[in-house]
VOBA-809978 format. One record per residue: y, z, x of N, C-alpha, C in turn. Coordinates in Angstrom, 1 decimal, always signed. Last residue first. Example, Ala and Ser with C-alpha at 12.3 -4.5 7.8 and 13.67 -1.06 7.14 Angstrom:
<recs>
{rec {-2.2 +7.1 +12.8} {-1.1 +7.1 +13.7} {+0.0 +7.9 +12.9}},
{rec {-5.7 +7.8 +13.2} {-4.5 +7.8 +12.3} {-3.3 +7.8 +13.2}},
</recs>
This chain:
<recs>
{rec {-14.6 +7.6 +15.1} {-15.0 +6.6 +15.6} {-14.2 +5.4 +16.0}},
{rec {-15.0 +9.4 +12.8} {-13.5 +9.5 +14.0} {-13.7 +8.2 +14.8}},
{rec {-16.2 +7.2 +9.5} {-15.8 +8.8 +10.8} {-15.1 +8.4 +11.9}},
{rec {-15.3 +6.0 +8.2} {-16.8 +6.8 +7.8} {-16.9 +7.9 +8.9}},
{rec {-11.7 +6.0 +7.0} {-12.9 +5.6 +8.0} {-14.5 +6.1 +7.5}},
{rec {-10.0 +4.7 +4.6} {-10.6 +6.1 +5.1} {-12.2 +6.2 +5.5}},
{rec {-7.2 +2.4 +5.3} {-9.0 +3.1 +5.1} {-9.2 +3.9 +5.4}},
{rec {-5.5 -0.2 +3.6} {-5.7 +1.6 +4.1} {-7.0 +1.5 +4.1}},
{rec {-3.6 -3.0 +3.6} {-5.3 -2.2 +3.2} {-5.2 -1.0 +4.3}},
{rec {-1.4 -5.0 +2.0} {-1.8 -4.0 +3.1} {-2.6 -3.3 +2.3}},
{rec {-0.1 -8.2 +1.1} {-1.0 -7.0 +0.6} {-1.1 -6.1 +2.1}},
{rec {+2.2 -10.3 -0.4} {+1.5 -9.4 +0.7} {+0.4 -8.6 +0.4}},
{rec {+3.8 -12.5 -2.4} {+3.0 -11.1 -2.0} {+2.7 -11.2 -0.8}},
{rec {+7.0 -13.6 -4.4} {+5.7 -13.6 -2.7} {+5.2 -12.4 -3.2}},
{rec {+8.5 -15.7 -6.6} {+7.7 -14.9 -6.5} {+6.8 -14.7 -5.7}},
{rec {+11.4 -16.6 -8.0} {+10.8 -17.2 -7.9} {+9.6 -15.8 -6.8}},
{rec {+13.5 -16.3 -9.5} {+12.4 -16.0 -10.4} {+11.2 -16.7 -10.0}},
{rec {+16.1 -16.1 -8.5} {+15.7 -17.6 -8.8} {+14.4 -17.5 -9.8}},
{rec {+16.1 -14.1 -6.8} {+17.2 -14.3 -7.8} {+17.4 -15.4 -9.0}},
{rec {+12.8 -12.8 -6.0} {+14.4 -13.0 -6.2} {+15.0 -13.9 -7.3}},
{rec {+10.1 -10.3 -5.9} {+10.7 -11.5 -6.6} {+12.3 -11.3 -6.7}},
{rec {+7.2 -9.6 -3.9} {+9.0 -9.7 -4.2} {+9.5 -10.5 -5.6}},
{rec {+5.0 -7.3 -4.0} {+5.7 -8.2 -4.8} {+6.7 -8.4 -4.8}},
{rec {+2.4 -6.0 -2.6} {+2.9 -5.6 -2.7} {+3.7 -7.2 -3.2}},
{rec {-1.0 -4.3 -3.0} {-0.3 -5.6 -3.0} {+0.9 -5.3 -3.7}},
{rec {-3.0 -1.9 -0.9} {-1.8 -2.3 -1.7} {-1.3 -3.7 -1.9}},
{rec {-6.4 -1.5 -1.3} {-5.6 -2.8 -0.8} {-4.1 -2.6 -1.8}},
{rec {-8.2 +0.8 +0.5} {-7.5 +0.4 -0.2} {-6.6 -0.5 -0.2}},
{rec {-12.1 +1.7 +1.4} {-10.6 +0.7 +1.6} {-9.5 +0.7 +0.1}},
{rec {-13.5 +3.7 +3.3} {-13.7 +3.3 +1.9} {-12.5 +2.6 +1.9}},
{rec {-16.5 +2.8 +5.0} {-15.3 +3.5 +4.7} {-15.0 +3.0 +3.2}},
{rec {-18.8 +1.7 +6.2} {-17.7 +0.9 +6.7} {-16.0 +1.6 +6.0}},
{rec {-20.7 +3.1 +4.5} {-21.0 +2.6 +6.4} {-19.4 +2.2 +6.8}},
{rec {-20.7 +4.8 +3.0} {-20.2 +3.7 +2.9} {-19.8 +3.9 +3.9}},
{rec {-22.3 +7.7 +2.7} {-23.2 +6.5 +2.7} {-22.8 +5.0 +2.5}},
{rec {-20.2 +9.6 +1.6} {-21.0 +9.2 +2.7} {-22.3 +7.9 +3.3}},
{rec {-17.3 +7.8 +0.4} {-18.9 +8.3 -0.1} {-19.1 +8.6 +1.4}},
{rec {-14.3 +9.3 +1.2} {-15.4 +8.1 +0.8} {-16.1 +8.9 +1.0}},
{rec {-10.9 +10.5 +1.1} {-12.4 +10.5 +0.5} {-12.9 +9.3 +0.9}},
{rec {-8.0 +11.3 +0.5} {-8.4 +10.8 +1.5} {-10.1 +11.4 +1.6}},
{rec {-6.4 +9.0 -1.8} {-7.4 +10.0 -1.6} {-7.8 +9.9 -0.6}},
{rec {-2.7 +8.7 -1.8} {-3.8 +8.0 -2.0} {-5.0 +9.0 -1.2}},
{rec {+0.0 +7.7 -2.8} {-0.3 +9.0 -2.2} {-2.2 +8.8 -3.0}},
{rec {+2.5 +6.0 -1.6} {+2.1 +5.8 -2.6} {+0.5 +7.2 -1.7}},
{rec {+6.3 +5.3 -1.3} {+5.3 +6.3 -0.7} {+4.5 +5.8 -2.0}},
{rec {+8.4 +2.6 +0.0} {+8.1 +3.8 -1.2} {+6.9 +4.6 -0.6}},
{rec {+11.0 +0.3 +1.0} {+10.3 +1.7 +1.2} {+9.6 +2.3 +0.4}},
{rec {+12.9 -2.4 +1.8} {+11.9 -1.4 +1.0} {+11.3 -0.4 +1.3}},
{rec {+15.5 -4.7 +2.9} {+14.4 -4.0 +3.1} {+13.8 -3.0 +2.0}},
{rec {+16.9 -6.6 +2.1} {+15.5 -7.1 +1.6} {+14.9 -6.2 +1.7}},
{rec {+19.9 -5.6 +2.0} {+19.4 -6.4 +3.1} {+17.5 -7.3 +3.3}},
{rec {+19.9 -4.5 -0.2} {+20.5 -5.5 +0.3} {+20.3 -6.3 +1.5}},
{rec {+16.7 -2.7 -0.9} {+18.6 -3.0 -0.1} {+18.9 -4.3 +0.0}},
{rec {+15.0 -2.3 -3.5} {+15.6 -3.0 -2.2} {+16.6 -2.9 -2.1}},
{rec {+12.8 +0.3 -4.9} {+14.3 +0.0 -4.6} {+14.2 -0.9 -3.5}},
{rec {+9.8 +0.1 -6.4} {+10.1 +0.2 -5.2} {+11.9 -0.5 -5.3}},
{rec {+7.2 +0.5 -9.2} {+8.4 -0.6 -8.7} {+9.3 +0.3 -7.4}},
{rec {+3.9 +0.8 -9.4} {+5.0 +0.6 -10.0} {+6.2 +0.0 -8.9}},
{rec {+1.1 +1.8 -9.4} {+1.1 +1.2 -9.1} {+2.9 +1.7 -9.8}},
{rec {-3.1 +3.4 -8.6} {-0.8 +3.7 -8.5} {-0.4 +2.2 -8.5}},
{rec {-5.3 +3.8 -8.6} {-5.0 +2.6 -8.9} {-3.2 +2.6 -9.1}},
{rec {-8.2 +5.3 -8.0} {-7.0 +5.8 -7.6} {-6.2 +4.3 -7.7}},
{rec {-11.1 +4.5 -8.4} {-10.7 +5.7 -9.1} {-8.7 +5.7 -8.9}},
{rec {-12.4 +2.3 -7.9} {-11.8 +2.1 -8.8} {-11.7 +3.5 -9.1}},
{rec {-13.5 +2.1 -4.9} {-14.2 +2.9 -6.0} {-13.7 +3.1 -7.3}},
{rec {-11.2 +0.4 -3.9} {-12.7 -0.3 -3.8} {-13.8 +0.8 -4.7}},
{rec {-8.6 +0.6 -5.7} {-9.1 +0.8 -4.7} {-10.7 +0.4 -4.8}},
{rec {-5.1 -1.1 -5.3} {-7.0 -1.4 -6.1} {-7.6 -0.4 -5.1}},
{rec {-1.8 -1.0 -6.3} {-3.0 -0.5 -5.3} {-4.6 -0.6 -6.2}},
{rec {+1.1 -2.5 -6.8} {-0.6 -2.0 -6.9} {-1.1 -1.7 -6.2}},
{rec {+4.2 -2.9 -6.6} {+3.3 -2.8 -6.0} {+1.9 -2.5 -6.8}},
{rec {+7.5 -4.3 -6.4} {+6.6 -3.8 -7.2} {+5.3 -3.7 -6.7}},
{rec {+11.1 -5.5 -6.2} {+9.7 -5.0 -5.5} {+8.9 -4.2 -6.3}},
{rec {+13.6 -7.4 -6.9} {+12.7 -6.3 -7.2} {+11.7 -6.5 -6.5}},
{rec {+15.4 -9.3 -5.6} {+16.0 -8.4 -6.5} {+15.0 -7.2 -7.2}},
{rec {+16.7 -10.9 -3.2} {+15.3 -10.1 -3.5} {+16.2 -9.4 -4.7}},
{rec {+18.5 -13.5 -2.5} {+18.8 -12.1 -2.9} {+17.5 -11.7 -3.7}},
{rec {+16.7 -15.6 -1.8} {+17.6 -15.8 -2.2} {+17.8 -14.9 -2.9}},
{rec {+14.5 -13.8 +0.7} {+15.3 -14.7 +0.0} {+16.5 -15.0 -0.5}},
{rec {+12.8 -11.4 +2.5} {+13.4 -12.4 +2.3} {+13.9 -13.2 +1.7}},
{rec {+11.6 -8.3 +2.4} {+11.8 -9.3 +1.9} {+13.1 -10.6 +1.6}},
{rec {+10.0 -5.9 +4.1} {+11.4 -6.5 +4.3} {+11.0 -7.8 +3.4}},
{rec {+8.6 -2.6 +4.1} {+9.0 -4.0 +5.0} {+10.0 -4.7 +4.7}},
{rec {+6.4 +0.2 +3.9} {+7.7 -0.4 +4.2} {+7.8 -1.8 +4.8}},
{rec {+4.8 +2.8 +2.7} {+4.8 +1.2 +2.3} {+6.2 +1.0 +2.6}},
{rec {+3.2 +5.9 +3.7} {+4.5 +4.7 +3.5} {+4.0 +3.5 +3.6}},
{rec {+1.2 +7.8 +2.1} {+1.0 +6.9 +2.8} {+2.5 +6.0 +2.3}},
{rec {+0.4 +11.1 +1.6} {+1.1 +10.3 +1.3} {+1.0 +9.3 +2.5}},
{rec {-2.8 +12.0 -0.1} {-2.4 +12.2 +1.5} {-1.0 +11.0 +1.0}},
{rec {-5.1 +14.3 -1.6} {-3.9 +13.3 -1.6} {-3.1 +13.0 -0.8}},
{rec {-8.0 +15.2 -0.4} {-6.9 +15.5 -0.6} {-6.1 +14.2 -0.4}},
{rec {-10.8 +15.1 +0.4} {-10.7 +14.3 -1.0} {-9.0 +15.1 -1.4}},
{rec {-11.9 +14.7 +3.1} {-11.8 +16.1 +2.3} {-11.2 +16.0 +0.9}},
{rec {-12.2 +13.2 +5.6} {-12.2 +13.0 +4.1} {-12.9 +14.4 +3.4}},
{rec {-9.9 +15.2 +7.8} {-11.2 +14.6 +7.5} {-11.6 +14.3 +5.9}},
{rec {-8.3 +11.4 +9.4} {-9.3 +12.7 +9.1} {-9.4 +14.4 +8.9}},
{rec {-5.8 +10.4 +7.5} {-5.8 +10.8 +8.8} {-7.6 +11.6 +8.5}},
{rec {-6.0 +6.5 +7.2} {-6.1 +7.9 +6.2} {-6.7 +8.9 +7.2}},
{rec {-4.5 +3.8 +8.6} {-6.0 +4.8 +8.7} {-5.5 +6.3 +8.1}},
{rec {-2.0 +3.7 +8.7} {-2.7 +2.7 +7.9} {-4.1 +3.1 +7.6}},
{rec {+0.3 +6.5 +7.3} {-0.4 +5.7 +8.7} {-1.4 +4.8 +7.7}},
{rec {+2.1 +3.3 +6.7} {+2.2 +4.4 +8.0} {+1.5 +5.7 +7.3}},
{rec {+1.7 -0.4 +6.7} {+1.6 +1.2 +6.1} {+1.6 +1.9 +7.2}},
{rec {+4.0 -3.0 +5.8} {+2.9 -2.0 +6.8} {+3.0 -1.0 +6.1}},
{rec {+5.1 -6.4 +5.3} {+4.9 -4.6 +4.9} {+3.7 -4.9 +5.7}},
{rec {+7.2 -8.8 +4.3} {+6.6 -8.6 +5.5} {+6.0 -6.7 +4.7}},
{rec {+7.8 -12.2 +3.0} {+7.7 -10.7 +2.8} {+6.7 -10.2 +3.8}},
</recs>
């Protein structure tokens, strides 16, 4: 299983608005039959999580719409880690995960 986010960096400026972020990739197997995702975030306020359509071909797509905030005083930003979930035909089960950040600045 493969995924990216677009964009992966939460655009500036952390202004604590909802910003839509795509989750797209491609899963492999013996016919993928569902995709599911979580998101953690490292201030445990914004936690989305639910299930995503595959094509036939494995690919995926969903939007998950995440804060574009951190503290001032978190040197390194504030991070969020989508994990994302194939499972095919067999019941058998991959992740991935992709991490978003909303920088500490333009830097």
């Amino acid at each position: 299983i493969t995924a990216a986010a677009t964009p992966n960096v939460l655009i500036w400026s952390p202004n604590k608005i909802m910003v839509p972020v795509t989750i797209s990739g491609t899963a492999t197997g013996t016919g993928v039959t569902s995709i599911s995702y979580r998101v953690t975030d490292e201030y445990k306020k914004i936690q989305p999580a639910g299930t995503a359509p595959v094509g036939t071909d494995g690919r995926f797509s969903f939007v998950v719409r995440l804060e574009a905030y951190r503290n001032g005083n978190d040197m390194d930003g504030r991070s969020y880690t989508i994990l994302v979930t194939a499972k095919d035909s067999l019941g058998r089960i991959v992740t991935t995960t992709v991490i978003v950040r909303v920088p500490h600045d333009q830097q």
